[in-house]
C-alpha positions in Angstrom: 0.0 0.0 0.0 1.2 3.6 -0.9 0.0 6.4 1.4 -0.1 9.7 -0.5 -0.6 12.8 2.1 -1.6 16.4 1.1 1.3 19.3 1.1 2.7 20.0 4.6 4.9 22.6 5.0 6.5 22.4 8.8 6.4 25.6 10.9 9.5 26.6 12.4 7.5 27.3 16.0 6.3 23.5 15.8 10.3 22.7 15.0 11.9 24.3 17.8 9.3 23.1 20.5 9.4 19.1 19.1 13.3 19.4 19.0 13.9 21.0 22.0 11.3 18.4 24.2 13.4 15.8 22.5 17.1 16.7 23.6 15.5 17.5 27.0 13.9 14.1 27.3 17.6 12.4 26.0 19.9 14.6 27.6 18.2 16.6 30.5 19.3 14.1 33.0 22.7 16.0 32.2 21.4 19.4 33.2 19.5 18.2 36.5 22.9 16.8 37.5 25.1 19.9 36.9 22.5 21.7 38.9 22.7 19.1 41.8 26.1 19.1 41.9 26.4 22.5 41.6 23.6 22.8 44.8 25.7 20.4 46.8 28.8 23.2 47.0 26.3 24.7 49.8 28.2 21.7 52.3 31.4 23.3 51.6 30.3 27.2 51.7 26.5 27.7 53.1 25.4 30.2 50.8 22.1 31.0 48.7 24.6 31.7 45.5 24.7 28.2 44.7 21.0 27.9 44.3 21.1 30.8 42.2 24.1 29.2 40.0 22.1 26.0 39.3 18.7 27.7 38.3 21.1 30.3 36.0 23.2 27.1 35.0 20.0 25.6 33.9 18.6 28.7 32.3 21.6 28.5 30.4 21.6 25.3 29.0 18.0 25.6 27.7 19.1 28.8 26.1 22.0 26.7 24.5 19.5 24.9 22.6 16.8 26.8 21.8 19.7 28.9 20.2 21.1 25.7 18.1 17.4 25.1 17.0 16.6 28.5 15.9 19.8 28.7 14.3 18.6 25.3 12.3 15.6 27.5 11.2 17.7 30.6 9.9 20.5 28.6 7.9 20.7 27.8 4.4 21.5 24.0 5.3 18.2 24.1 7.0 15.6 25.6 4.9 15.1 22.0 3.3 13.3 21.4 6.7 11.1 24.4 5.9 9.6 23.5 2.6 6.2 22.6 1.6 6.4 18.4 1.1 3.8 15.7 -0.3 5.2 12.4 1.2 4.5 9.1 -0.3 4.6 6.3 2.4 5.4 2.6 2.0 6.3 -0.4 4.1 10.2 0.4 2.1 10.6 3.9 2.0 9.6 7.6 2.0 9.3 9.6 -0.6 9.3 13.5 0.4 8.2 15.0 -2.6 8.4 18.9 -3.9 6.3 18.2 -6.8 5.5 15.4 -9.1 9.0 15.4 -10.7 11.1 16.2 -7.5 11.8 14.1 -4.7 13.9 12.5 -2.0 14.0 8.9 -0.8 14.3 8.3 2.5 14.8 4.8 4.0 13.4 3.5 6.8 16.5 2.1 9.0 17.4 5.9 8.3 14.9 6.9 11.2 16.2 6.5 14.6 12.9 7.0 16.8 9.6 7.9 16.4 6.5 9.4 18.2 2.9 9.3 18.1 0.9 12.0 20.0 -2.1 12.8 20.3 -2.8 13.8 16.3 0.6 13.8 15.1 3.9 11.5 13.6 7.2 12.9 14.7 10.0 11.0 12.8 13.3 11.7 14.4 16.2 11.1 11.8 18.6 12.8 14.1 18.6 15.6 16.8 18.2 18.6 13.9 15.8 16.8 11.2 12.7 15.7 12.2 10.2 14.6 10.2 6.2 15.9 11.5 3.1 14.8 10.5 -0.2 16.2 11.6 -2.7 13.8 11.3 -4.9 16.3 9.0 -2.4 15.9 5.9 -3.5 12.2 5.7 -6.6 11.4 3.1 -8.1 8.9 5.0 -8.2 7.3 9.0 -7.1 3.8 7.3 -3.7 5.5 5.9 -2.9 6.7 9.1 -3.5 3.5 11.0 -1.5 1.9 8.0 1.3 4.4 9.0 1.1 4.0 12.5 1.2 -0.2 12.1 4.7 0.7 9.5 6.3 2.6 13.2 5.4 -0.1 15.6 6.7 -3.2 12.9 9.9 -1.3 12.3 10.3 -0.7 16.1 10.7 2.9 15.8 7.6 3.5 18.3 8.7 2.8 22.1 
């Protein structure tokens, strides 16, 4: 079965917020740690400071981030991200198409994870690209179920 979706063009907002939960959910262990240990220097010098230091520690490393993922949304290198894409879906591959004559292959073992929420697909290929479906570019409910049945026998769904 091919699944053909309507055009989808992904909105840089939607980008930033997906991209960002999923680093956080990956690596955020590493921030909650630098905070603790930072918090822990209050045993060796009782002072309110390193409280302060761990919050502004943390405020810094979402900043880090959001800053790389924005960045993704002003570069050249990332406009591809940006365009408006019809997507052909089969048990082999994806096809992001442009228009009928342009497109891109992509291979399944090519996607690391994936996510299903509450009316979206969120492919991630790695921590910049992401691949986002909303469940409104898909013709019918029996393509989306098809789609949703590809992520679960590839293993990509957790």
């Amino acid at each position: 079965m091919i699944v053909k979706t309507k055009n989808y063009k992904l909105e840089k907002k939607i980008y930033i917020n997906i991209a960002l939960k999923n680093v956080l959910k990956k690596q955020g262990w590493i921030a909650g740690l630098g905070a603790f240990v930072i918090c822990l220097g209050y045993i060796w010098i009782p002072s309110i400071w390193w409280f302060i230091a761990a919050v502004l520690g943390l405020g810094l490393y979402l900043l880090f981030w959001w800053v790389q993922f924005y960045g993704v949304t002003q570069l050249e290198q990332g406009k591809m991200l940006f365009e408006k894409f019809h997507y052909e879906i089969t048990s082999q591959q994806i096809i992001m198409k442009l228009n009928p004559r342009e497109g891109m292959p992509l291979k399944w073992d090519q996607i690391q994870a994936a996510e299903i929420g509450k009316d979206f697909f969120v492919l991630y290929i790695n921590k910049a690209q992401i691949l986002y479906w909303p469940f409104k570019i898909f013709n019918t409910d029996n393509e989306r179920k098809f789609v949703g049945s590809i992520l679960k026998t590839k293993g990509l769904v957790k």
